[in-house]
N, C-alpha and C positions, 0 to 999 in steps of 0.2 A: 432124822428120827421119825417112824411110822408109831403113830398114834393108834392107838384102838378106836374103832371108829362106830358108831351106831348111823344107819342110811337111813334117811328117811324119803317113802319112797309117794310121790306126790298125783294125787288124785283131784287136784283145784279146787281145794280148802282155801279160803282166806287164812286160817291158821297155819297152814305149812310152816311158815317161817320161823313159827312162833314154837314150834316143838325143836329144830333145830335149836333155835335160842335158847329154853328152857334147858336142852341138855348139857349145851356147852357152859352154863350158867352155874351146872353143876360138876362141870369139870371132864365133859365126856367130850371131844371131839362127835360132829354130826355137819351130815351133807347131804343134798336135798339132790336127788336125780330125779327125772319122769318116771312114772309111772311100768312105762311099760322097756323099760331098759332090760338088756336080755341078761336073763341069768348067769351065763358066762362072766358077763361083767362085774353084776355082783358079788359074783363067786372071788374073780381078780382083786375084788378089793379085801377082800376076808375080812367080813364086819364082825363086830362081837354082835351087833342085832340090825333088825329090820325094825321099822317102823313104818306102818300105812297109813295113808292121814287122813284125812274125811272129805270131804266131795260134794259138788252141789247137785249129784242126780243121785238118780236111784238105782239097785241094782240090776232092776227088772227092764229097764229101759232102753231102746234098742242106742246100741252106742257107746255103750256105758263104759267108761274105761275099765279095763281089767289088767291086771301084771300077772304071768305065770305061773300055772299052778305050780311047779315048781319051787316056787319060792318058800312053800313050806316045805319042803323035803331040803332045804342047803344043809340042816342040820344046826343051824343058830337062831337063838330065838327070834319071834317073831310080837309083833304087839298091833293089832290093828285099831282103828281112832274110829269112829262114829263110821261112814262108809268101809272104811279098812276094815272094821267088827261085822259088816253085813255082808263083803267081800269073800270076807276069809269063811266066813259062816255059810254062804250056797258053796263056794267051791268045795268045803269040806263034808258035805252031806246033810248040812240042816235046814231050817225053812224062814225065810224073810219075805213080810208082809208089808203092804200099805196099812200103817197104823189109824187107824182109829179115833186119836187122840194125838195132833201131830204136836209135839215138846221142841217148843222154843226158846229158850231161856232157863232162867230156871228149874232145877226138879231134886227133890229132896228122894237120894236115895239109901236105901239098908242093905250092908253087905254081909255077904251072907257065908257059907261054907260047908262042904261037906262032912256029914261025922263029925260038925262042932270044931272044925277047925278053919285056923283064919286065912283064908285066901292067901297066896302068896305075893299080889300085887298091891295087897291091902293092910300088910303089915305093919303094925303102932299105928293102922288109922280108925281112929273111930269108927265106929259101929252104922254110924247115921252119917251124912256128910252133905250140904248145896253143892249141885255142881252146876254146869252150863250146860246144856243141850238143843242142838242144833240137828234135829233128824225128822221126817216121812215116815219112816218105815221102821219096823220093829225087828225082831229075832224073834219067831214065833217056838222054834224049836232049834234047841244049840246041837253043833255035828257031835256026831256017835264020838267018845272017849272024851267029852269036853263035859267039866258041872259049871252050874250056874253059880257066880261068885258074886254078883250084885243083882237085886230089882229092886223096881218104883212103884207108885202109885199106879200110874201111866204105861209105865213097858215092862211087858212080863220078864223082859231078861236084859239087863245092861250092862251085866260083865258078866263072862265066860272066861275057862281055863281048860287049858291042856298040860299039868308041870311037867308030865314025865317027856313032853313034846315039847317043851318052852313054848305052848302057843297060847296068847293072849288078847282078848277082845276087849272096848270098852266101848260102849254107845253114848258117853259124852266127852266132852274137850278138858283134857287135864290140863293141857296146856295154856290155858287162859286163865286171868286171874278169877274170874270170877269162882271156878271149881274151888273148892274147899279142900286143902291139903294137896292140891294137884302135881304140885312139886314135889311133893313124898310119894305119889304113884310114881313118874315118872323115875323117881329115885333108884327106888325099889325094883325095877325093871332093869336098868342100868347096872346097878350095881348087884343088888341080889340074884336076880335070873341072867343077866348078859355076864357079870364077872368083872365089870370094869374095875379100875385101878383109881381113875381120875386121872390122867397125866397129861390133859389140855390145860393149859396155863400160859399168861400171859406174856410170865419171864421167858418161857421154852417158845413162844412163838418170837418174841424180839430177838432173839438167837439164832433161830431158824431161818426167819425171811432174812436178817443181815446174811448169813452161810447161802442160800438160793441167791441172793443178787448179786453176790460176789460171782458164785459162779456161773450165775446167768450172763452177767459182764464182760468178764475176763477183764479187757485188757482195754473196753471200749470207754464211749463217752454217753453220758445221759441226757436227755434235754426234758424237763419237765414244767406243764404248765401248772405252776401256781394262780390257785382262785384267791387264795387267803383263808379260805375255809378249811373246816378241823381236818375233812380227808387226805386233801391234798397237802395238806402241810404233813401230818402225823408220815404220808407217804415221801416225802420230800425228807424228813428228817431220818426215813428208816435205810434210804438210798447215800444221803450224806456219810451216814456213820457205815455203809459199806462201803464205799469208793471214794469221800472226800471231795475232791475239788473236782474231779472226773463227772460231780453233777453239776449242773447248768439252769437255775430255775430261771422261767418267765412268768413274768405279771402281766397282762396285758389290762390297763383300765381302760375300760367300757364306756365310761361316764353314767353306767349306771348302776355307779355303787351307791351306798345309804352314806351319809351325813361324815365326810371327815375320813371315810374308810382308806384312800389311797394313801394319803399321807400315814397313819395306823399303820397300813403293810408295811412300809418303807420302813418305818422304825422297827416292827419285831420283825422283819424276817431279817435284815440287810446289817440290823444294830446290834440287837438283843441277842438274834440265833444265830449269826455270821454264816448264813448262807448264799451260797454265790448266786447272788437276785440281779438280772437284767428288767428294769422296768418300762414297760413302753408304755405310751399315752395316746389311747385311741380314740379318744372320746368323738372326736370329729366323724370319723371312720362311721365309726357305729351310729351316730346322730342322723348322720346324711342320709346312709341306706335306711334309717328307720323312719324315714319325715312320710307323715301322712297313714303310715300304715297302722290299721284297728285290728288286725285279723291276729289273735292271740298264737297261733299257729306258724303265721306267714313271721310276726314277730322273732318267736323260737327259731326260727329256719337259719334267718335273715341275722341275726345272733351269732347261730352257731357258726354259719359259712364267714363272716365277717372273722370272728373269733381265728379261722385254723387260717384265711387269708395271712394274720397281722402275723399268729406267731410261726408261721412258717416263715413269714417273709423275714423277720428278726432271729430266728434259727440260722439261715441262709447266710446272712449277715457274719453271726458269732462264726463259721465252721462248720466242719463236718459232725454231723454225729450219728450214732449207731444205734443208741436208743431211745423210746418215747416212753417218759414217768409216766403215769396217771394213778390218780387217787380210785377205783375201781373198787367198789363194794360187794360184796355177796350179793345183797339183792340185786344190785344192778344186772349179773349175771343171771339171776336166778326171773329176773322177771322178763329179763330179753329174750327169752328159751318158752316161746309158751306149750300151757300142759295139755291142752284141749285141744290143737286147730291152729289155726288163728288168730291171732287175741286182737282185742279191738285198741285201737291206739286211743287211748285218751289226752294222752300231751305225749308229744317226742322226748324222747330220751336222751341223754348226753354218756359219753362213756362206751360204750360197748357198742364197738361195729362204725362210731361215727367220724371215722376215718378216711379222707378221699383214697383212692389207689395210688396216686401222686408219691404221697406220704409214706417213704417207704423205712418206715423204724418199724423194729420189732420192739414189742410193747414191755413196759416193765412194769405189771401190777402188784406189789407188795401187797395192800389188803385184800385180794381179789377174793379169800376165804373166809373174809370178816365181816360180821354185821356191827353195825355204828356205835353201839353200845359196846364192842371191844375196841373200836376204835379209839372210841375219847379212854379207855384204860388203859390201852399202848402210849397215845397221845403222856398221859400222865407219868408213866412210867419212864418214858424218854428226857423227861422235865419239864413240859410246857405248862404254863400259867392255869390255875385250875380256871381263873376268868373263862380265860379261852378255852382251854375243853370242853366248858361246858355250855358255848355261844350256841346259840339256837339255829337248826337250817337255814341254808340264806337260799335262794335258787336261784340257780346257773346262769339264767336270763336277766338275773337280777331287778331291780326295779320295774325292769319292760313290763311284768306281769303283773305290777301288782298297780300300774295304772291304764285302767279300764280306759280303751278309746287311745287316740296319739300321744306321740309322745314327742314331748317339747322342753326345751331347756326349762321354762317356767313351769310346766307341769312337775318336772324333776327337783324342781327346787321347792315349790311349796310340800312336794311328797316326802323329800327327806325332812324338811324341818316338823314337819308332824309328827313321822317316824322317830327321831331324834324326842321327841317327848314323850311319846310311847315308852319308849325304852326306858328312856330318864325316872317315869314313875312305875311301870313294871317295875325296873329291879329296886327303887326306894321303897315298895313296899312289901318288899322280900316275896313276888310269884315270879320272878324270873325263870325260875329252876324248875317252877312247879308246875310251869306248863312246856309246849312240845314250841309254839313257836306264840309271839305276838308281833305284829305289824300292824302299820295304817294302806290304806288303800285308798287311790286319788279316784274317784268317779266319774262320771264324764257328764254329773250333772250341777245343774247350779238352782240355787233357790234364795230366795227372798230373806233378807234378815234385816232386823235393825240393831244399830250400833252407831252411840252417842245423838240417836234421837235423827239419824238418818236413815235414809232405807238405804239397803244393800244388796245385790244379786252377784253372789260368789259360789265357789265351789265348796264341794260336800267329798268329806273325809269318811269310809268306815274303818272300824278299830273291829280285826280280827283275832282272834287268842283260841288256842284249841288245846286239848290236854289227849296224849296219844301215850300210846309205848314204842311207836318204830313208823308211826307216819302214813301206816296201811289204810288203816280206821280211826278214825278222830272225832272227838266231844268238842262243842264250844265252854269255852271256859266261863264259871259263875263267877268272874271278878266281881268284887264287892262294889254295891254302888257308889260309893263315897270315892273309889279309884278311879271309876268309870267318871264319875263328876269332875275331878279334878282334872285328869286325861281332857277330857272336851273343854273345861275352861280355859287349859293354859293351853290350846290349839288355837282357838277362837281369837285370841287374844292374844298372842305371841305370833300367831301364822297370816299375816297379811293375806287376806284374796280365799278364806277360808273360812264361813261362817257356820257351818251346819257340822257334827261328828256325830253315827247313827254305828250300833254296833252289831255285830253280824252275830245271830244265833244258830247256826248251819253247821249243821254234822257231817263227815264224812264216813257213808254216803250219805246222803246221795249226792252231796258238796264237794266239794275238791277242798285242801286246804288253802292252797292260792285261789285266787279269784280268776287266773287265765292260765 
């Protein structure tokens, strides 16, 4: 089935993702290409709309991405985001400045209309509205056949219109929560001006990817690595109920899973979900090549190569097979493609492209068009434990990263029994769900303590917790003190060789959510 689809088309917004989300949130299919993808192309996809996202340059600035004028003339509407509004505004004949008064955050704006009538992308919304803005530059004067549909304080012009054109401006981010009714702009756009229907749903995707794996198959056999985690399972189940026993899942433990985790897989994948689960035990593997090494990076490498060694060589083992599972995300695509250039690596990536040549399956990604938040819905829909849908990110590397400096059997062991209490009083005191991720972190430092009227020089634990929507941008979480008190007493005091627990207040950014 071909979805009616809105593009959105990406100019190196932090929010990109977050407008694709929001739409499909509302039931529209949306897919994030570059910026400067040719018209042709988009035309081959016959969207009901375009979407332009906002940007961190400006548009006066040598380099500045641009996508084809063209793209207003396909004849389907068009909606541009903060850069997309200052984009579509010189291409189309008007004027954009270095403002003045540069609007970061907040801005209280009043919309407005021609002849006393209400904007078309501002319908049932208030008059007045907060929204979020993130812009340089202004719209000094909107292009000829376009009125002015919102100002501020601050920017003489923040939404623009062209209806009898479908063309649409906005100079702040609806797409974030912070905007006030932002989801009813975005609505309104979708639905009122593009004509959508709504027919992205989660039932019509679990239908669908089962129908594409079938016939992406045929007749062959699957081999998929299971992590234990929501993607690769939710992907593991969506492959099972198309081909049955023709899939082949592998476990490989690491030895550095958190507290109890191996034995846990064994029983739901192998008991509960009767999946065909080969488990191998690598712990050794992975221990040996990691002895001595601090380099968070060399770590990640060192990981991943040990990783495709074990389950190639237990692939080999079972049989021939034809194709390779993986649990593969939307973003994971979307951030391995970058918009600007170059993108700068921050930590290595798993998933997309990290395949020797050797390796010769053709891939079989089920969620490759889903972001995690439909994942854990499919997950549910299929019947998994909401426990587990709703388990917090665990990374790839697993525990590697989240002890600072070597890594050693004792290092592993005091790290999970810390973590193991983390968890234990997170979720007893019902913020399990309410934030994005919480963990301990082993340090690579030791400090002075007394305990029973002895001195002591042991290791220091931090307790990281962050509150996110999708893991891009992240807060530290305000757990209450009385949690955080308890958290550090029963560490201190349960965790042999562990006297000090210090907690991390570090946002992302300019922080990572892991520590490596």
């Amino acid at each position: 089935m071909s979805h009616q689809t809105i593009l959105v088309l990406d100019f190196g917004s932090q929010y990109t993702q977050l407008i694709a989300r929001r739409l499909r949130e509302l039931s529209v299919y949306s897919e994030v290409l570059p910026f400067n993808t040719p018209v042709e192309k988009l035309r081959a996809k016959e969207p009901a709309g375009i979407v332009l996202s906002g940007g961190p340059m400006s548009v006066s600035e040598a380099g500045a991405p641009r996508c084809s004028a063209d793209v207003f003339g396909l004849g389907v509407p068009v909606l541009g985001i903060c850069y997309g509004m200052q984009l579509m505004t010189e291409v189309l004949g008007g004027e954009v400045r270095r403002s003045g008064h540069r609007e970061f955050g907040h801005a209280l704006v009043r919309v407005t209309g021609a002849h006393g009538t209400t904007p078309r992308l501002f319908s049932q919304i208030p008059a007045e509205l907060r929204v979020w803005a993130s812009h340089g530059d202004d719209v000094s004067s909107a292009p000829p056949g376009f009125s002015v549909a919102a100002v501020s304080a601050t920017a003489p012009i923040v939404a623009i219109e062209a209806p009898e054109r479908a063309l649409y401006g906005l100079l702040f981010h609806p797409e974030v929560v912070h905007t006030e009714h932002g989801v009813e702009i975005l609505r309104n756009f979708a639905y009122s001006v593009c004509g959508c229907r709504g027919d992205w749903t989660i039932a019509s995707f679990i239908d669908e990817a089962t129908e594409r794996i079938r016939r992406q198959v045929g007749d062959g056999k699957v081999v998929c690595g299971l992590s234990g985690g929501v993607d690769s399972t939710v992907a593991a189940l969506l492959m099972h109920r198309a081909i049955g026993d023709r899939l082949t899942c592998i476990f490989v433990d690491n030895g550095l899973l958190r507290y109890d985790e191996a034995n846990q897989i064994r029983t739901r994948f192998a008991d509960k979900m009767q999946l065909p689960l080969e488990f191998v035990d690598a712990t050794d593997v992975f221990l040996d090549r990691l002895a001595s090494v601090v380099d968070p990076e060399q770590k990640r490498k060192i990981i991943g190569a040990a990783f495709i060694d074990v389950f190639e060589q237990r692939a080999k083992e079972l049989g021939n097979f034809d194709f390779l599972g993986q649990g593969t995300l939307y973003p994971d695509v979307i951030e391995s493609a970058s918009v600007l250039g170059p993108a700068v690596v921050i930590k290595s990536h798993h998933n997309v492209g990290g395949l020797p040549e050797r390796m010769r399956f053709a891939l079989v990604e089920p969620l490759r068009d889903l972001f995690k938040d439909e994942v854990r819905r499919v997950g549910r829909d299929l019947g998994l434990e909401r426990e587990f849908v709703v388990r917090q990110p665990f990374p790839g590397p697993g525990l590697a990263v989240r002890i600072v400096g070597e890594i050693t059997r004792e290092r592993l062991n005091l790290l999970r029994l810390a973590d193991k209490v983390v968890a234990e009083e997170i979720r007893k005191a019902g913020w399990y769900e309410r934030v994005w991720q919480s963990f301990a972190v082993l340090l690579p430092v030791r400090s002075v303590g007394v305990m029973g009227d002895a001195r002591t020089y042991e290791h220091t634990v931090a307790i990281r917790a962050v509150e996110s929507l999708d893991g891009m941008t992240a807060d530290w979480a305000r757990l209450p003190h009385d949690l955080l008190a308890t958290i550090s007493s029963r560490i201190v005091n349960e965790v042999r060789g562990i006297n000090r627990v210090v907690y991390d207040i570090s946002s992302k950014p300019p922080s990572t959510i892991e520590w490596e």
